[in-house]
VOTIZA-873679 format. One line per field, with one value per residue (C-alpha): residue number from 1; residue in three letters; chain; x, y, z. Coordinates in steps of 0.001 Angstrom, whole numbers, plus 500000, padded with zeros to 6 digits. Each point is the difference from the previous one (the first is absolute). Example, Ala and Ser with C-alpha at 12.3 -4.5 7.8 and 13.67 -1.06 7.14 Angstrom:
# residues 2
pos	1  2 $
code	ALA  SER $
unit	A  A $
X	512300  501370 $
Y	495500  503440 $
Z	507800  499340 $
***
This chain:
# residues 353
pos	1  2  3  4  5  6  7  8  9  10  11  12  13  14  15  16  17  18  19  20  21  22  23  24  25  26  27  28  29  30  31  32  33  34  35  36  37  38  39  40  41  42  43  44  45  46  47  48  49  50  51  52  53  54  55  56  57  58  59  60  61  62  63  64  65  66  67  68  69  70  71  72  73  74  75  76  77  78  79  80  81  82  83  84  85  86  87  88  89  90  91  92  93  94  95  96  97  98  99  100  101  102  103  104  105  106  107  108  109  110  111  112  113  114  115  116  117  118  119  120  121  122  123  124  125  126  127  128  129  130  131  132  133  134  135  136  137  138  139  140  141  142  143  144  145  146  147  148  149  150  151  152  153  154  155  156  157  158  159  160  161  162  163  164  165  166  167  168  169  170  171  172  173  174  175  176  177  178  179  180  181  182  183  184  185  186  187  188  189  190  191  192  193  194  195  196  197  198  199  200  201  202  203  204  205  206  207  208  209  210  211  212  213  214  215  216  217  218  219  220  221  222  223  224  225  226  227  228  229  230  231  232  233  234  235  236  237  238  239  240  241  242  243  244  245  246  247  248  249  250  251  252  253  254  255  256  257  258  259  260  261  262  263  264  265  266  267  268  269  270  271  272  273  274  275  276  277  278  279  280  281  282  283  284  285  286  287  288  289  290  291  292  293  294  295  296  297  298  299  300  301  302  303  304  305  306  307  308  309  310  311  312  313  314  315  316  317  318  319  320  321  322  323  324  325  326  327  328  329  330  331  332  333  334  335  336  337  338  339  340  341  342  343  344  345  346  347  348  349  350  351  352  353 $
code	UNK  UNK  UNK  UNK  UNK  UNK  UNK  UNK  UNK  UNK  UNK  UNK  UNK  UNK  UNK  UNK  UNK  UNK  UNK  UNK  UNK  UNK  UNK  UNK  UNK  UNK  UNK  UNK  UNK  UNK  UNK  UNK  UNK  UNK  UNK  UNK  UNK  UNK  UNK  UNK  UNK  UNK  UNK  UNK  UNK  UNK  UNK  UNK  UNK  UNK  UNK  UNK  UNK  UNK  UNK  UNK  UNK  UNK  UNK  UNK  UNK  UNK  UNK  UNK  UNK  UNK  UNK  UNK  UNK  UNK  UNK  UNK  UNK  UNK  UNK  UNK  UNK  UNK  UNK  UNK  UNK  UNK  UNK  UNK  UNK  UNK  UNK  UNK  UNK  UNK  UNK  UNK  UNK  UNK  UNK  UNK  UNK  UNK  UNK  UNK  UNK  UNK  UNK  UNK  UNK  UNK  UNK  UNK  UNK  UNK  UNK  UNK  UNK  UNK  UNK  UNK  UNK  UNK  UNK  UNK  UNK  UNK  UNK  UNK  UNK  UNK  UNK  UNK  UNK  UNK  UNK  UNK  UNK  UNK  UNK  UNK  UNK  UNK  UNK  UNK  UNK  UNK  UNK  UNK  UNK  UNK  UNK  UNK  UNK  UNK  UNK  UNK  UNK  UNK  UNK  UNK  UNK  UNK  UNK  UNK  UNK  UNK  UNK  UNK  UNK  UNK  UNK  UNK  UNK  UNK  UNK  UNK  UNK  UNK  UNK  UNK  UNK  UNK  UNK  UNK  UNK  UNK  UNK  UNK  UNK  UNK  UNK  UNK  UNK  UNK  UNK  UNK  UNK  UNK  UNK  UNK  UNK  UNK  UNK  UNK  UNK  UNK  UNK  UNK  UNK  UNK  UNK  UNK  UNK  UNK  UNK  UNK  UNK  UNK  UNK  UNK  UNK  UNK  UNK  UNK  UNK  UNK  UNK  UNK  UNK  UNK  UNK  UNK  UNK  UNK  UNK  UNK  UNK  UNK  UNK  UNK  UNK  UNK  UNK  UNK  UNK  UNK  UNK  UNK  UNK  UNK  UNK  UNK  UNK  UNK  UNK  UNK  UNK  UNK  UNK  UNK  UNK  UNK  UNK  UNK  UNK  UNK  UNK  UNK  UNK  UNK  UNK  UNK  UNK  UNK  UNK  UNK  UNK  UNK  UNK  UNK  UNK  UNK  UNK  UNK  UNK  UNK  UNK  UNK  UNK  UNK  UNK  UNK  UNK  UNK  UNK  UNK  UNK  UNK  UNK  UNK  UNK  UNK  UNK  UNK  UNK  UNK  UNK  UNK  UNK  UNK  UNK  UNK  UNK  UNK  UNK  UNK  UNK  UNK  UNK  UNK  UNK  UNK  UNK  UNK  UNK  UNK  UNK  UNK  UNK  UNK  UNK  UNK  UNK  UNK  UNK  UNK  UNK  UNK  UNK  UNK  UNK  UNK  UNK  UNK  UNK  UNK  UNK  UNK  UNK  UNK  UNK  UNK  UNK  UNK  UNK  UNK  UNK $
unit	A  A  A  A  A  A  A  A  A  A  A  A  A  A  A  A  A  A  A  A  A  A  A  A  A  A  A  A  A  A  A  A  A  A  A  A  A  A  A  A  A  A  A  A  A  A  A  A  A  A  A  A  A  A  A  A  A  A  A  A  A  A  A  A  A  A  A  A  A  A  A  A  A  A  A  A  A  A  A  A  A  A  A  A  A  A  A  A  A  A  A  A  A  A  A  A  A  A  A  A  A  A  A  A  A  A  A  A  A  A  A  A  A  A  A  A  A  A  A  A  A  A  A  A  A  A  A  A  A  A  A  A  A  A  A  A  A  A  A  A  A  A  A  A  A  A  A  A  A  A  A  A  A  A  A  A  A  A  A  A  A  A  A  A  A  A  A  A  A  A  A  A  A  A  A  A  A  A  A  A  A  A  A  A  A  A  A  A  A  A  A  A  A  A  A  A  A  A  A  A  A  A  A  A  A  A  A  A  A  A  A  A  A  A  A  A  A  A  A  A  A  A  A  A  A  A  A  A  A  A  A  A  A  A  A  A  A  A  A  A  A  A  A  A  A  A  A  A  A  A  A  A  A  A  A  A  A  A  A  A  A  A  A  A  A  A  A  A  A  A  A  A  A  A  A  A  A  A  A  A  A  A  A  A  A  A  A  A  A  A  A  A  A  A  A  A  A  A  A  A  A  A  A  A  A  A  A  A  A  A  A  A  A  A  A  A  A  A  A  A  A  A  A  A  A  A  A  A  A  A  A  A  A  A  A  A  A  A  A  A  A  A  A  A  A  A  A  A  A  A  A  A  A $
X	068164  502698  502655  502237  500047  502265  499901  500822  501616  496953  496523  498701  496852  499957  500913  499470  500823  501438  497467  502477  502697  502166  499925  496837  502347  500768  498077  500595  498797  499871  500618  498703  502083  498755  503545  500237  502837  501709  500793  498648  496930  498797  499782  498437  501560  497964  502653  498977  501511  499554  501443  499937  499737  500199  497054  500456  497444  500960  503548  501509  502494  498193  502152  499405  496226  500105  503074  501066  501216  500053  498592  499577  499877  497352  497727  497048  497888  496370  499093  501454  498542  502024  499063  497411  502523  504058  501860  499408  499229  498318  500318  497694  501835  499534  502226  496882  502338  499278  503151  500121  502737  500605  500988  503588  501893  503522  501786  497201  499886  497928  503486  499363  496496  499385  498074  501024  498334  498304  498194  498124  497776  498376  496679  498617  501726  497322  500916  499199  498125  499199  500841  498220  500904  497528  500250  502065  502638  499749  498662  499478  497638  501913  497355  501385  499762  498249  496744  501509  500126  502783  499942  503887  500546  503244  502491  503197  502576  497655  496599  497511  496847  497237  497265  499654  496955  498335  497914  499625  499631  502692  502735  499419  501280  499632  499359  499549  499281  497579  501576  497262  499125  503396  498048  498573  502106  498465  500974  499665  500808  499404  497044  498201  499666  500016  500125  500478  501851  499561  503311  498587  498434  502779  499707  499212  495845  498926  497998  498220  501262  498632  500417  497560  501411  502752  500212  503977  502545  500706  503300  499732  498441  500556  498122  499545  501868  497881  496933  500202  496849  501324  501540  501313  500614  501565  499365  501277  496500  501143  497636  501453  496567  499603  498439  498019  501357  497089  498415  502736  498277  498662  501881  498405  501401  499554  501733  502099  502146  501710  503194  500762  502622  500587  499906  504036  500175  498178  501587  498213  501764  502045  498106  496800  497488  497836  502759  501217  503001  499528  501791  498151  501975  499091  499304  502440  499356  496898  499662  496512  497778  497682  498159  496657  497765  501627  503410  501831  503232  501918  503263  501275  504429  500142  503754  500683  500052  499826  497104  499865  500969  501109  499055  500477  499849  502948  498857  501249  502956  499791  496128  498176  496855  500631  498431  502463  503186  498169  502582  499190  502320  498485  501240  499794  500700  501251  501736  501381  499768  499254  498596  500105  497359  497717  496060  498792  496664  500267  501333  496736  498731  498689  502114  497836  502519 $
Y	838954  498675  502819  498354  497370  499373  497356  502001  499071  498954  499111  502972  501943  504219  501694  504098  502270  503447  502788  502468  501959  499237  496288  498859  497045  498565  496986  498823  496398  498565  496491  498313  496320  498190  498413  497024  500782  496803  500371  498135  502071  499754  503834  501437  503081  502185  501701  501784  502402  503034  500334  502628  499357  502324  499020  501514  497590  501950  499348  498110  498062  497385  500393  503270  499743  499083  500423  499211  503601  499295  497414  500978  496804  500793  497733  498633  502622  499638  503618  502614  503784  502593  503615  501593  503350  499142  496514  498380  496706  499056  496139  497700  496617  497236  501806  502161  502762  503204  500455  503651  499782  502574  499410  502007  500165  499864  500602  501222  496490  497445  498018  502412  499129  498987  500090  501632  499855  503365  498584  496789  499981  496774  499696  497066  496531  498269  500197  502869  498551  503465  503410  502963  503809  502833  502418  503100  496939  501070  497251  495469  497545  496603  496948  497339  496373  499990  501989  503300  503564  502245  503888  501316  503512  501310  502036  501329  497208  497440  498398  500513  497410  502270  497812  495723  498501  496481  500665  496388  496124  498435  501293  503431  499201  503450  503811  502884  503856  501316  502225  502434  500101  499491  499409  497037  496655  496823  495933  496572  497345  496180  500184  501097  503604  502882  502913  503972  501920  503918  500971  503489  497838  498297  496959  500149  499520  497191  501620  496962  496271  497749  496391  498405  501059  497643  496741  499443  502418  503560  500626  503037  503382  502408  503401  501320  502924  501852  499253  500076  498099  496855  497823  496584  496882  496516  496631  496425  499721  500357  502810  503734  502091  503833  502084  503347  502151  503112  498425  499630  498493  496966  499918  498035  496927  500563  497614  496553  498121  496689  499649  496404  500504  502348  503158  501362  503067  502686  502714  502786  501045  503240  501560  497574  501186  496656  497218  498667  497053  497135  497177  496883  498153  495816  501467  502708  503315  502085  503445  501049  502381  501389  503462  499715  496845  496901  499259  498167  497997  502019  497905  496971  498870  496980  499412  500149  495925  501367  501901  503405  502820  503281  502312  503526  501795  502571  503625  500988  502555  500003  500530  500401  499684  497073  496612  498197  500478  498469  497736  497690  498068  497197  497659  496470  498410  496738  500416  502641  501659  503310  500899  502819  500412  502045  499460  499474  501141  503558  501389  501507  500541  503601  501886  501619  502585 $
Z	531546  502373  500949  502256  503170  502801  503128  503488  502865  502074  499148  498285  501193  499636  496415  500075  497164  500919  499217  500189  497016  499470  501673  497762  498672  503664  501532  502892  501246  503138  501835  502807  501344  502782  500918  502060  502486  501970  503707  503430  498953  496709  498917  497101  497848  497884  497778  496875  497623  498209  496414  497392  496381  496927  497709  495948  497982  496838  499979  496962  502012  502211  503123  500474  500357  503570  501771  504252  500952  503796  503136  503373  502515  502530  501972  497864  497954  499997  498817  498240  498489  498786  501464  497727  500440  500045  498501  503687  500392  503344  501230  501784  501530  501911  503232  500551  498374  497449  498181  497707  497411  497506  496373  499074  496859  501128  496676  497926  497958  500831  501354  502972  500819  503840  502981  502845  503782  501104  503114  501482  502635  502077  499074  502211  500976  497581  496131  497877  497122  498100  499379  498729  499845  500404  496811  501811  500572  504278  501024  499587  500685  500557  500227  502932  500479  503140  498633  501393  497159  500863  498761  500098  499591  498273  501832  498638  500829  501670  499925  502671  500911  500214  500461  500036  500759  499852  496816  498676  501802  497449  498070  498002  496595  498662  500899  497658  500570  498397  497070  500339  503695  501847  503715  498049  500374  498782  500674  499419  502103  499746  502214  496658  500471  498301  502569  499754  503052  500917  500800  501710  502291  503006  500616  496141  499252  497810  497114  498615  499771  497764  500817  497334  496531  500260  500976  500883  501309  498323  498482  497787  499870  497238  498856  496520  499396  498205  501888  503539  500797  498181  502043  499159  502053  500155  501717  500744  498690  496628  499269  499049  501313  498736  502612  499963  502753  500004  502819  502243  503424  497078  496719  497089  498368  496460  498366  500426  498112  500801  498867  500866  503046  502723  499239  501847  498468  497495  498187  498024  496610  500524  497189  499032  502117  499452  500245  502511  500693  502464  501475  500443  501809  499017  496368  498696  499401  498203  498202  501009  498760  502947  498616  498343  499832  501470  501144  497434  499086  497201  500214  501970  500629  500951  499872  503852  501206  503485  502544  498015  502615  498495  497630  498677  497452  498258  499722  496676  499533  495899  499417  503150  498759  497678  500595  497326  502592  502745  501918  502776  502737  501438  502739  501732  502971  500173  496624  500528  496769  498988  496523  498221  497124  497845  499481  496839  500159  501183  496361  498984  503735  500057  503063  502193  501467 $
***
């Protein structure tokens, strides 16, 4: 069921819900613009935005199901994750900058929603593509353009570079800690790999890398919540693989499933241990189900007419552990558009939480 929909400002490519009470309802979405600036020397721009929504898919009036609250111009978004602590929202852009911004109620109404700057910190003069937070929220991983990983540690009022090192021959399009095993950091980059990184060691030790799996670049890692040894990942390859982590020098492919485009972006249910959310790029989005037996399609939206880029899901205020409020925000690039929707197939989904 269709919620709500709204074009942005710039070509759409980042939606995260915030995890955190009592700021469930806000979304925020992000833009990246390559502008074309005149001059003796033609110049390019990459200006993006960042803009919050409020998101109520039960509401009886229409308008009020997904609402603009507040837009922050900043140079072009490619990644966004909120803090797995506070309501802060760390940026990756195209200056080779990570931007924190904290979400504040001004007036306690939604009318008083905004973001406002805690600190930024130059990461690298290459783009930041990615962004991931270790779970005690002290520390990112930010994946750069020119194959490099950076590890930034949190001080009080500024960001530190703690360690940046050449872990990958072409960009890394992702970077995620291991939720488990915190010294753990794994990639994917578009030279096909999927690597792990021991962060005890300096210059950080490669743990395995598996080149072979998949056959295009790697833009998404993601580990089940619930079981740590799961872990998930995505390719221009079109294939969503599910890994066994037990054996961590080798991990087993178990399963694959091709999900006819690029896989951007993956997304486990907040409360479904077994389901998971992708973007596919050329061909929409898919609800997957990844636990027992093979890896199937549960639930395809096709209503994006543009390369499907973002995707989250809501975590539930009113019944946490109910699969019938799930609500999803989807986005797309060259459209612009950003959806707002419920799945129909997750009703009489068991929750595994």
């Amino acid at each position: 069921m269709d919620v709500g929909s709204c074009h942005l400002g710039g070509n759409a490519d980042a939606v995260e819900f915030c995890p955190h009470r009592p700021f469930r309802h806000i979304l925020a979405a992000a833009t990246y613009t390559l502008q074309e600036q005149a001059g003796e020397e033609q110049q390019q721009d990459r200006a993006g935005t960042v803009s919050l929504f409020s998101v109520d898919a039960g509401a009886e009036d229409e308008s009020r199901r997904l609402r603009l609250l507040h837009t922050v111009e900043t140079a072009g978004v490619f990644d966004m994750k909120w803090s797995p602590t506070a309501p802060l929202l760390a940026q990756a852009d195209a200056h080779g900058r990570l931007v924190l911004r904290r979400l504040e109620q001004e007036d306690g109404s939604d009318e008083g929603v905004v973001l406002t700057d805690v600190c930024a910190g130059d990461v690298s003069s290459s783009m930041c593509l990615y962004v991931d937070w270790n779970q005690n929220a002290d520390s990112l991983s930010v994946a750069l353009s020119d194959g490099s990983l950076s590890v930034i540690s949190m001080r009080e009022d500024h960001l530190e570079v703690s360690e940046q090192w050449a872990a990958h021959q072409y960009e890394v399009w992702t970077c995620y800690f291991d939720r488990a095993r915190p010294h753990l950091l794994y990639t994917g980059s578009d030279d096909c790999s999927f690597s792990c990184w021991d962060l005890r060691e300096s210059p950080s030790n490669v743990v395995f890398r598996n080149k072979k799996s998949h056959t295009m670049g790697v833009c998404c890692i993601t580990q089940n919540p619930l079981e740590g040894n799961m872990l998930v990942t995505g390719s221009y390859d079109e294939y969503l693989r599910v890994w066994d982590m037990r054996s961590m020098a080798k991990p087993v492919n178990e399963k694959s499933l091709n999900l006819g485009g690029g896989v951007w972006r993956i997304k486990y249910h907040p409360s479904i241990a077994d389901v998971v959310l992708a973007a596919c790029m050329h061909n929409g989005f898919a609800i997957v189900k990844v636990g027992t037996g093979d890896a199937t399609v549960m639930e395809t939206y096709c209503k994006h007419e543009s390369l499907a880029y973002g995707a989250d899901w809501q975590t539930s205020e009113v019944a946490e552990h109910s699969t019938d409020s799930s609500v999803i925000a989807t986005c797309s690039f060259y459209d612009r558009l950003l959806r707002v929707w419920q799945p129909e197939n997750l009703v009489n989904h068991p929750s595994q939480s």
